[in-house]
C-alpha positions in Angstrom: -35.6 23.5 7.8 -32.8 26.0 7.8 -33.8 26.8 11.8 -33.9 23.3 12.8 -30.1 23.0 10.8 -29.2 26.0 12.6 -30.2 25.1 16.3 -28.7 21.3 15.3 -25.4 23.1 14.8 -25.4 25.3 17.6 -26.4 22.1 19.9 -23.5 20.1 18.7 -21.1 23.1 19.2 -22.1 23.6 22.7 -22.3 19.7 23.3 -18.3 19.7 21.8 -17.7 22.7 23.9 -19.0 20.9 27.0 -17.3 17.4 26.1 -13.6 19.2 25.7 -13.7 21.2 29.1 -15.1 18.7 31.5 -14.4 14.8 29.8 -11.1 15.9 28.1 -8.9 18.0 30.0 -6.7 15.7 29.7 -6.7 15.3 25.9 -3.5 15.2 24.2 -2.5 16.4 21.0 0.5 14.8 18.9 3.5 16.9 17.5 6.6 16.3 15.8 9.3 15.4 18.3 13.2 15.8 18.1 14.6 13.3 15.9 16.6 10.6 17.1 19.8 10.2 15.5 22.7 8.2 17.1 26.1 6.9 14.8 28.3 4.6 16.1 31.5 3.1 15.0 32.9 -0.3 15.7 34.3 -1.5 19.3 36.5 -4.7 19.0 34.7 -6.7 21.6 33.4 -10.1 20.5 31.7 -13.2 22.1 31.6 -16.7 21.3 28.2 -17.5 22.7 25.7 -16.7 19.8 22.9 -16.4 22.2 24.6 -13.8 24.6 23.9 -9.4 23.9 27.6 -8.5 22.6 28.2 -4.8 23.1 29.3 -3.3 19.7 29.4 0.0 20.3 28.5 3.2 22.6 28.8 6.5 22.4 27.8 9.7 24.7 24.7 11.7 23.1 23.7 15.2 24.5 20.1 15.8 25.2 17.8 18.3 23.5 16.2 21.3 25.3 12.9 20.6 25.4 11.0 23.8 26.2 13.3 25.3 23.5 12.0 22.8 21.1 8.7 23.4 21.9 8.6 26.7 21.3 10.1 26.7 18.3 6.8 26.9 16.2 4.7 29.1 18.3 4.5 32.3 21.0 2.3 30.0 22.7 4.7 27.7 23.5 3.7 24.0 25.2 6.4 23.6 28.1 8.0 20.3 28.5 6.0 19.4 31.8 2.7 19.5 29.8 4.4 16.2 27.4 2.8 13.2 28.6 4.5 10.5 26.5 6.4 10.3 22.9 6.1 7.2 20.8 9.3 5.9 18.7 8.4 5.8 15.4 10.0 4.5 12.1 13.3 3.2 13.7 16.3 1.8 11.3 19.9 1.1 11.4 22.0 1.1 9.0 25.7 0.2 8.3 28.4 2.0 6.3 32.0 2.2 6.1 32.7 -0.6 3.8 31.2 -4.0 1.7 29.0 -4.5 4.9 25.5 -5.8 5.6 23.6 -7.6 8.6 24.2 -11.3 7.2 24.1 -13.7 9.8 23.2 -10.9 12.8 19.5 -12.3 14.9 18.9 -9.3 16.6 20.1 -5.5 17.9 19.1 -4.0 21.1 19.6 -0.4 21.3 20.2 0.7 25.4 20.8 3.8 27.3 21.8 5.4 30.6 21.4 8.8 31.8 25.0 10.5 32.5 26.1 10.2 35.8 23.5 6.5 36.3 24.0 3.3 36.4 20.9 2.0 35.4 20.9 1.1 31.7 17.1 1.1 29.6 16.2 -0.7 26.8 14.9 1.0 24.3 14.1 -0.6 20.6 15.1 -4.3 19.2 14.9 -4.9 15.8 16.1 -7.4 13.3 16.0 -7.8 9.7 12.8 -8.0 7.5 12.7 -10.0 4.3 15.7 -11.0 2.2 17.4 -7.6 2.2 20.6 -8.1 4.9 21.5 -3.7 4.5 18.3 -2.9 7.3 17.5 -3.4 10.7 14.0 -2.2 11.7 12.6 -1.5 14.4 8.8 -1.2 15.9 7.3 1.6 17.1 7.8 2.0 20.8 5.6 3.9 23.5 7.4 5.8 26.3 5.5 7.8 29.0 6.4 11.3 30.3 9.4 10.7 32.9 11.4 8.2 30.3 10.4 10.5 27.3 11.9 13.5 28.5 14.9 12.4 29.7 16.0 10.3 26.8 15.3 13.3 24.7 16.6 16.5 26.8 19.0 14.5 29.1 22.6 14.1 28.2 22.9 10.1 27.9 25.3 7.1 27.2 23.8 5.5 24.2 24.7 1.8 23.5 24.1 -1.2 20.3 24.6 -4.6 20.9 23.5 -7.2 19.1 23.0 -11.2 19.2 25.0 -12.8 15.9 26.9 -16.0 14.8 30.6 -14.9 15.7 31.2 -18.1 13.5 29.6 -16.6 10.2 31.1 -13.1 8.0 29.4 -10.1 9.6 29.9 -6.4 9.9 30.7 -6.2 13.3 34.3 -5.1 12.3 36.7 -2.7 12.5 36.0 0.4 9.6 32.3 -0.3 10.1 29.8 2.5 11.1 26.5 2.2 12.3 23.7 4.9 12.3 20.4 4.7 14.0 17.7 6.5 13.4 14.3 7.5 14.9 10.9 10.2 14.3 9.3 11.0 17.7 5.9 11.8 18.3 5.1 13.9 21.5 1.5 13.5 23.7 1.3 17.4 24.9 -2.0 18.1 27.1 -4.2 20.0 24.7 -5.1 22.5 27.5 -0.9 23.7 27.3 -0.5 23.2 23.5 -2.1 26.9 22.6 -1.5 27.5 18.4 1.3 24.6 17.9 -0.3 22.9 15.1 2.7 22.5 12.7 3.7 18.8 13.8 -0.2 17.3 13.7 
């Protein structure tokens, strides 16, 4: 019995061994990325049209090195070109700055543009949840490789805007301060990610 365990074990090792090299070389494994964490103050700019994106605010965020970041946790460092996407995770903005909540706000679109483009992204909408009016939320958003590295090591315009009732008390006002912030999760191909473990 202890043979038949024995060879059973071996068999499924080899069988694993097999599976890994030949059906996934292109496995992925999931680490902690750079968090995301934009603040923003108030722009006066307001619309009457309750349906329309108003800009609120934007503000010029530097990108993270990546292969630095990477190899923060290991000699055996993964190198940026080995991430294959990053997934937004666990999203919320909040406001400060004064008596301020989200009261009569529908939605807020957070946008970007690489320095030096024109071409703006979006990248999360949220809106509240529930009766509490001091949280937006936002769902967890997939990115593949070319968009995940430059939002995260490329030096970028970040922007809020937001659909609300001009007509009802909000806090898009001067003194107010809004703070976004993210987790990422980066896709690095198993085959470059050597001993980095630490953000499974």
């Amino acid at each position: 019995m202890k043979r038949n365990l024995k060879s059973l074990l071996v068999a499924v090792s080899m069988l694993s061994a097999i599976g890994f090299t030949s059906c996934d070389e292109n496995a992925t494994i999931d680490y902690d990325g750079p968090d995301i964490d934009f603040t923003f103050a108030y722009s006066p700019i307001r619309s009457a049209d309750a349906s329309a994106w108003t800009l609120i605010a934007s503000d010029t965020v530097p990108g993270e090195n990546m292969d630095e970041f990477l190899a923060k946790d290991t000699a055996n460092a993964s190198k940026a070109d080995a991430v294959k996407s990053a997934t937004i995770k666990n999203g919320v903005l909040v406001v400060s700055g004064g008596n301020f909540n989200f009261s009569g706000v529908d939605s807020v679109k957070i946008s970007y543009r690489i320095v030096n483009t024109t071409q703006e992204i979006n990248l999360v909408v949220g809106a509240l949840r529930g009766a509490g009016k001091d949280t937006i939320y936002f769902n967890n958003v997939k990115i593949e490789k070319e968009q995940a590295l430059d939002l995260l090591g490329k030096d970028k315009v970040v922007s809020m805007s937001a659909i609300f009732n001009p007509l009802l008390v909000n806090c898009f006002q001067t003194g107010a301060v809004y703070n976004f912030k993210a987790k990422t999760k980066l896709a690095v191909l198993a085959s470059a990610a050597g001993g980095l473990m630490s953000g499974l």
